[in-house]
C-alpha positions as CSV (number, residue, x, y, z in Angstrom):
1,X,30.0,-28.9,117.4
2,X,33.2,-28.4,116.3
3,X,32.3,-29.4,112.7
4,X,29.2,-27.3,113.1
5,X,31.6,-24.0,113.6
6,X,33.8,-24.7,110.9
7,X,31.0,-25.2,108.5
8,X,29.5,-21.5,109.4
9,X,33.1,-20.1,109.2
10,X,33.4,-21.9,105.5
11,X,30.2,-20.2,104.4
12,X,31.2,-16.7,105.9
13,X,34.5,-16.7,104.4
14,X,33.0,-18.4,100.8
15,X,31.7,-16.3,97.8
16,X,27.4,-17.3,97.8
17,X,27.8,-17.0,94.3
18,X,29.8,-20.0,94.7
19,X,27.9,-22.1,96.9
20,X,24.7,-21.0,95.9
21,X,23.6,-22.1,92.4
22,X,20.4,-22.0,92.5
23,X,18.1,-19.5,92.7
24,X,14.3,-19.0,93.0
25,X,12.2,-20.6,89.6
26,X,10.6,-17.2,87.7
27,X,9.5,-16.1,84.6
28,X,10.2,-12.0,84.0
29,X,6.8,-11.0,82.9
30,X,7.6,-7.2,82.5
31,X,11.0,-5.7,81.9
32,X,12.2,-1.8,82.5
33,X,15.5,-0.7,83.0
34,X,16.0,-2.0,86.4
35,X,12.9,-3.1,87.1
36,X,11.1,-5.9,86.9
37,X,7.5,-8.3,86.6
38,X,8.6,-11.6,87.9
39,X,6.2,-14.6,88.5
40,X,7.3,-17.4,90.5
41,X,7.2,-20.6,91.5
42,X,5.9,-22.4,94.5
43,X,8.8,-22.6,97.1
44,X,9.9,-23.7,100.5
45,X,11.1,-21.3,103.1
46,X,13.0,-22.2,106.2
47,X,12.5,-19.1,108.5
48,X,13.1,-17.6,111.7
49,X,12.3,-14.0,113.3
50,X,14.7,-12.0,115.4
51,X,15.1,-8.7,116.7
52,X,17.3,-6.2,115.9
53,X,18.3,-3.6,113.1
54,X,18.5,-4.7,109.6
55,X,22.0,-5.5,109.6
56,X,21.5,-7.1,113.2
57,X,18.5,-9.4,112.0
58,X,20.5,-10.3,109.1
59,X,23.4,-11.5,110.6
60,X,21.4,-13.2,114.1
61,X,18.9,-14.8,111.1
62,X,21.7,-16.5,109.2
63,X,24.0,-17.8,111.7
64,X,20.6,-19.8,112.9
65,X,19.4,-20.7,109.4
66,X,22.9,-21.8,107.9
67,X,23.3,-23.9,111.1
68,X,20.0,-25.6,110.1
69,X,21.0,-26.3,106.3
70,X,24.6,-27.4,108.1
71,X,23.2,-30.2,109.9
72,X,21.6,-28.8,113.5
73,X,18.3,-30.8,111.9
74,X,16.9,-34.4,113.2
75,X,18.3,-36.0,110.3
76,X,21.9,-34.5,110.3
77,X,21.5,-33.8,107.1
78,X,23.3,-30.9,104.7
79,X,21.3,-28.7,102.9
80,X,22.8,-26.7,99.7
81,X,23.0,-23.0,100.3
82,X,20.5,-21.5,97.4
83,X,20.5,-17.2,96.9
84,X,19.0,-15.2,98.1
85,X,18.9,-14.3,101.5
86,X,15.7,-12.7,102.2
87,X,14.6,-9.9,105.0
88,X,10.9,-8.8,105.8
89,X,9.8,-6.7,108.7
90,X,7.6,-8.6,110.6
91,X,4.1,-7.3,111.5
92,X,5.1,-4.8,114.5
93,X,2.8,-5.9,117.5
94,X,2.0,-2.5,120.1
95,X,0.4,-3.5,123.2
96,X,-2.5,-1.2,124.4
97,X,-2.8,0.5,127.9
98,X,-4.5,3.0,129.6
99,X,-4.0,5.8,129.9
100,X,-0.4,5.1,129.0
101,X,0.5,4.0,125.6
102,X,3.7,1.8,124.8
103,X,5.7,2.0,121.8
104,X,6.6,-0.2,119.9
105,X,10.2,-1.5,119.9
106,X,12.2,0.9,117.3
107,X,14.1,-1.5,115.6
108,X,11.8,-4.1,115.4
109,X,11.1,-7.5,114.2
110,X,12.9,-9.4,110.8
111,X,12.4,-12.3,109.5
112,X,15.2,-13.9,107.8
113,X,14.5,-16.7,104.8
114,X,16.4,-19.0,103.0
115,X,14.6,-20.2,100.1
116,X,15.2,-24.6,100.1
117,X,16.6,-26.2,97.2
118,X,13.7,-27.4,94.8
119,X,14.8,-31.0,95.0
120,X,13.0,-31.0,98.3
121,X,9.8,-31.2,99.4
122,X,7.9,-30.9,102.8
123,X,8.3,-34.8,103.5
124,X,11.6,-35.0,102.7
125,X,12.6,-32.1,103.9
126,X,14.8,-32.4,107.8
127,X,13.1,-31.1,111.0
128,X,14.7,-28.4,112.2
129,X,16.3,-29.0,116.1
130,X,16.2,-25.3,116.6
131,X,12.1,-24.6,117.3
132,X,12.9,-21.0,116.0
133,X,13.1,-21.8,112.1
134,X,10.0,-23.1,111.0
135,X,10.0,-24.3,107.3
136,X,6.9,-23.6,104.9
137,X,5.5,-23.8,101.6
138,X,4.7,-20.9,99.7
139,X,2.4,-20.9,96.3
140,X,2.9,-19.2,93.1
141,X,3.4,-15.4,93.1
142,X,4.2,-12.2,91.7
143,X,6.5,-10.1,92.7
144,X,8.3,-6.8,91.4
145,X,11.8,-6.4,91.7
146,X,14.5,-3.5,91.7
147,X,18.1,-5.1,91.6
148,X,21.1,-2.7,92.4
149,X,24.9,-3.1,93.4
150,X,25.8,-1.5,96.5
151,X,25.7,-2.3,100.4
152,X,23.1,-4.0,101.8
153,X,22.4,-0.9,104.2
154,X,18.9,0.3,105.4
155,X,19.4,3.5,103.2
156,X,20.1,1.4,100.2
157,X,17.0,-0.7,100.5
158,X,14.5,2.1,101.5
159,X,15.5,4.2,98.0
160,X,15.2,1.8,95.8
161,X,12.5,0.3,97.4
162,X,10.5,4.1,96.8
163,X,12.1,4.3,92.9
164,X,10.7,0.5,92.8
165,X,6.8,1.9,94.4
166,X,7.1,4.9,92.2
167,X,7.5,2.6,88.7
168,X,4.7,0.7,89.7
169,X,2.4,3.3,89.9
170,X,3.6,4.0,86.7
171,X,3.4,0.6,85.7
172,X,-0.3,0.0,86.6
173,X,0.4,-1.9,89.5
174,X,-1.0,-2.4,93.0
175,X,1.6,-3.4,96.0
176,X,-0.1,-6.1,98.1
177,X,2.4,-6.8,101.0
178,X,5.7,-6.0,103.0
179,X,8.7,-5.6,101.1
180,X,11.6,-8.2,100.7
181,X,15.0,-7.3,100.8
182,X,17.5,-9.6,98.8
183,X,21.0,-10.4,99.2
184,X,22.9,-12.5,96.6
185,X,26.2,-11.8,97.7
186,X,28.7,-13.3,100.0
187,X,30.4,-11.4,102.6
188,X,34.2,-11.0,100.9
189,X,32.2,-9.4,98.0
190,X,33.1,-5.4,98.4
191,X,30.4,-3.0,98.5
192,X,30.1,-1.7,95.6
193,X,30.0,-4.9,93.7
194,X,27.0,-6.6,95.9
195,X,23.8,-7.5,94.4
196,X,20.6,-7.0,96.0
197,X,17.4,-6.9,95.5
198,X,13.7,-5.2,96.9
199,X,11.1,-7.8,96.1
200,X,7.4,-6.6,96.7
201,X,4.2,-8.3,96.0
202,X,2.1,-6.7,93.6
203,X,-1.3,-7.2,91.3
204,X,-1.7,-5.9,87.9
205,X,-4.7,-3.1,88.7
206,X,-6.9,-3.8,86.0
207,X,-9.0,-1.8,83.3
208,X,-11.8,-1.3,85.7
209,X,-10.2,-0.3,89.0
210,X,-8.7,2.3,87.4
């Protein structure tokens, strides 16, 4: 346990750029100022869902995936730390009643991804102890990106995540899923000098849907 602490303190008081060296396998397909085409590689996620704000789920989602890649896993194995650290708002779920009708909690669902070192695969990779973080394979995919420096705040994310939906209707392209927001950064980084990152899935609209 003891160990277990220390190694979460090490990583909160450690530069990611540091620790993490690798990052997600792409290929930039389109390039615009900020903006990016990127197709990527299949990858492993290890996830888990909590509740909260943004910065909330952020924190509650790391401290429960870094003690997975720390060890808390059936093997006792160490996982390297890879960037980035990746928020999604999970499908909001309202429950229905009559006549009355319940709203759905404000806040709201995350859920919180590390992406798992490419020299693992589902066999090889450890069993998490914690049933909450569930580790899966995703296939090839394309997503458009918007990278800025600044705080990882919910105001941050939500304009550049419009500037990045407004370039891609410009761009001739279709957004198929939930935006991704993208830390790279550790915490000692200031502010202004943190990268992040709104992914979103997309598909090139072709000649004859428009």
């Amino acid at each position: 346990m003891r160990f277990a602490l220390a190694a979460l303190a090490a990583l909160a008081l450690a530069p990611m750029s540091a620790l993490a060296t690798e990052e997600p396998d792409h290929t930039v397909v389109v390039q615009e100022d900020r903006f990016q085409i990127r197709a990527y590689e299949p990858m492993i996620l290890a996830e888990v869902t909590v509740e909260g704000d943004l910065g909330q789920a952020s924190n509650r989602g790391f401290r429960a995936l870094a003690d997975y890649i720390f060890g808390n896993n059936l093997a006792s194995t160490k996982i390297d730390m890879t960037a980035p650290v990746l928020r999604e708002p999970s499908p909001q779920k309202i429950d229905m009643t009559a006549p009355v009708l319940r709203e759905a909690n404000p806040a709201g669902d995350w859920t919180v991804t590390f992406v798992m070192p490419s020299q693992w695969t589902m066999e090889t990779l450890p069993v998490p102890n914690n049933p909450d973080v569930t580790i899966r394979e995703v296939t090839g995919q394309v997503l458009a990106a918007a990278e800025f420096r600044g705080s990882g705040s919910s105001r941050n994310f939500a304009r550049w995540e419009g500037e990045l939906v407004a370039w891609l209707g410009r761009a001739g392209y279709e957004v198929t899923g939930a935006p991704r927001y993208a830390g790279y950064s550790g915490p000692w980084v200031p502010s202004p000098m943190k990268r992040q990152e709104v992914l979103i899935p997309v598909v090139e609209i072709s000649s004859e849907d428009s």
